[in-house]
Kinemage of the C-alpha trace (Angstrom):
@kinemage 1
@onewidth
@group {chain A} dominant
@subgroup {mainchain}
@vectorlist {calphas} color= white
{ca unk a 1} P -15.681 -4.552 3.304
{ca unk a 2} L -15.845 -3.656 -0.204
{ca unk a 3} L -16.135 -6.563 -3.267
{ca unk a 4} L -14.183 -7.633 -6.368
{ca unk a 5} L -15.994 -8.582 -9.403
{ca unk a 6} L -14.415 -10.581 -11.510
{ca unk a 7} L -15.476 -13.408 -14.360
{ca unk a 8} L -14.646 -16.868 -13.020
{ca unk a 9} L -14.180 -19.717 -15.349
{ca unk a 10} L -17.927 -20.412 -16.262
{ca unk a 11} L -18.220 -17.225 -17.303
{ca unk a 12} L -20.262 -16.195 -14.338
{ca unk a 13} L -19.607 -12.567 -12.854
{ca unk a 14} L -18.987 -13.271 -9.537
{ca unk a 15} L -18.682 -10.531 -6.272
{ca unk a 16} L -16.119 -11.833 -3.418
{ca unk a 17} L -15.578 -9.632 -0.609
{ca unk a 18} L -12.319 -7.416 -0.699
{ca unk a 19} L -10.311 -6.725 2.937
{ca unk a 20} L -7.190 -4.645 3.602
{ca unk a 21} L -4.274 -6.244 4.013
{ca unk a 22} L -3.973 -4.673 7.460
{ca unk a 23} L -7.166 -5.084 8.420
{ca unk a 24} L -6.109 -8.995 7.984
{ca unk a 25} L -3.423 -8.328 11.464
{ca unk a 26} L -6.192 -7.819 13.516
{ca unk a 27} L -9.759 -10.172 11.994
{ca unk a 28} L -7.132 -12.785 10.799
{ca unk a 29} L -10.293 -15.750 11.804
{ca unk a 30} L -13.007 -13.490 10.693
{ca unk a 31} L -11.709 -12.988 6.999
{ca unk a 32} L -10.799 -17.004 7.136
{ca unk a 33} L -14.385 -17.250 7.583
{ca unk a 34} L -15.496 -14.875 5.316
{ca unk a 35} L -13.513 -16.728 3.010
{ca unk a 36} L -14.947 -19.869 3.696
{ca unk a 37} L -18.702 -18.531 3.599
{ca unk a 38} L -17.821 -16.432 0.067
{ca unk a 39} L -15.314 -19.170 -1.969
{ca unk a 40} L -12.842 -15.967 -1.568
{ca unk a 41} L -11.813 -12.789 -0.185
{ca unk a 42} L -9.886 -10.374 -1.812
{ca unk a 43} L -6.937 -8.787 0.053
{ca unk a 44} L -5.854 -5.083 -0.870
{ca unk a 45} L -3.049 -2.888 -0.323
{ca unk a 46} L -3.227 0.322 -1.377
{ca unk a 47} L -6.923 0.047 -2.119
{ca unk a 48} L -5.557 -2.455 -5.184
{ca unk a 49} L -5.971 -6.220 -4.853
{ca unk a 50} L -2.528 -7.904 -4.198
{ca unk a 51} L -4.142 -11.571 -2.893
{ca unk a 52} L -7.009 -13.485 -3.246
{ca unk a 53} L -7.363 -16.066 0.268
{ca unk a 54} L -9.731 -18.984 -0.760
{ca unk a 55} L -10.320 -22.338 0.629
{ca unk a 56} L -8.082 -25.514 -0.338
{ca unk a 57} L -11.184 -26.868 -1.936
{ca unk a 58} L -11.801 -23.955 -4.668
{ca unk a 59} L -7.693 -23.738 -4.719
{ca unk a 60} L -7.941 -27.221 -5.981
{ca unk a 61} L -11.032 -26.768 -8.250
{ca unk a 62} L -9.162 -24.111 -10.369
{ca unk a 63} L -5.875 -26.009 -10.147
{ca unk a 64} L -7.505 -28.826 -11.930
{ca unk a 65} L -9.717 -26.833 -14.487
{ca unk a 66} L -6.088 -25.249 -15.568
{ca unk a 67} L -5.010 -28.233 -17.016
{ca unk a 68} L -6.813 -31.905 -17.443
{ca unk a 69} L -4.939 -34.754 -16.085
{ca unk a 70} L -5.379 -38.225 -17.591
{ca unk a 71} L -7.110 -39.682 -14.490
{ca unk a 72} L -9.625 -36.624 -14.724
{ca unk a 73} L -9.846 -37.055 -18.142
{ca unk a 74} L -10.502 -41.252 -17.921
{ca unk a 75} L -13.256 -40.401 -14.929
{ca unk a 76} L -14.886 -38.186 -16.986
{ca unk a 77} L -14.965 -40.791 -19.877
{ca unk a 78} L -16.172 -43.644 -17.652
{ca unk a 79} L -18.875 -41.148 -16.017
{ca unk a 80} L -20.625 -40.631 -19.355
{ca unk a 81} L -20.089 -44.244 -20.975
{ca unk a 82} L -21.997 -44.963 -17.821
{ca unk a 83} L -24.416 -42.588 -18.556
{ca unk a 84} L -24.911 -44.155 -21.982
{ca unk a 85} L -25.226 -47.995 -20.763
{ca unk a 86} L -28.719 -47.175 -19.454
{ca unk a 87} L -31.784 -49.197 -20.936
{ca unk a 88} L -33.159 -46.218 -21.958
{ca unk a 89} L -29.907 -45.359 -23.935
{ca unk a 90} L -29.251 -48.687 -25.197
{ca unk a 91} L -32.909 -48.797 -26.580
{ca unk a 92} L -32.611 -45.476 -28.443
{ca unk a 93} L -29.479 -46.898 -30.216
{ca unk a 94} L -30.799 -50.171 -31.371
{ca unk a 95} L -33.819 -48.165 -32.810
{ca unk a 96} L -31.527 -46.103 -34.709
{ca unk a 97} L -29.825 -49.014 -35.944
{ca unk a 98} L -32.665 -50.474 -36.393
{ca unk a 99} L -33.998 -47.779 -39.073
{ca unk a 100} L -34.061 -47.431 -42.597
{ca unk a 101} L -31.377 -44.583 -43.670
{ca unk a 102} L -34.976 -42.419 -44.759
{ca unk a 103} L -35.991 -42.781 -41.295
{ca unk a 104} L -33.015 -41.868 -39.895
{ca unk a 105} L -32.723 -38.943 -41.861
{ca unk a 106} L -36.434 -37.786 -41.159
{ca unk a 107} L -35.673 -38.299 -37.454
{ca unk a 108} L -32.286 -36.217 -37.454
{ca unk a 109} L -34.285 -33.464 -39.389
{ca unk a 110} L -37.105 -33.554 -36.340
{ca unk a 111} L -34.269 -33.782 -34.021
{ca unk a 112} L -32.576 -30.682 -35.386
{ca unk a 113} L -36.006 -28.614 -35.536
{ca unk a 114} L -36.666 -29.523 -32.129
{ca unk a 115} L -33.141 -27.622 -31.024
{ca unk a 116} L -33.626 -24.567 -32.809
């Protein structure tokens, strides 16, 4: 089997396998596999890629990173409010609220150093 290379939506340059279409008649379970084991196969005709064959799961995956819906869009909202009602969170607020606005601006200069 040769691969495909392609850039998937991370940015990552990824390698899935490649089969020929009529190769598929005859290792129809194998490439399903293969598929399964890889996130994809790639199927050719012609020695140019006509298919890709992936599981329901990545199918899904790229379905949904095409085009937010608003209960994706809500979960991910609740997810990182979550994230943000921690003790550790609500402590680092309240000391910024807590500050005087020189403070603050001496700590947002550290903060911005410390990023660089």
């Amino acid at each position: 089997m040769s691969t495909l290379t392609f850039r998937n939506l991370r940015g990552d340059i990824v390698d899935i396998p490649a089969v020929a279409a009529s190769a598929m008649k005859s290792r129809f379970g194998a490439v399903l596999d293969q598929a399964t084991k890889a996130g994809a196969v790639a199927i050719t005709k012609h020695d140019t890629t006509k298919y890709v064959l992936l599981p329901v799961e990545e199918f899904e995956s790229l379905a949904a990173a095409r085009q937010p819906t608003l209960h994706s869009l809500s979960a991910e909202f609740d997810d990182l409010l979550a994230k943000m009602q921690t003790p550790r969170a609500r402590a680092g607020i309240k000391a910024a609220f807590d500050m005087t606005p020189a403070q603050l601006g001496k700590a947002a200069v550290g903060g911005a150093r410390a990023k660089r």
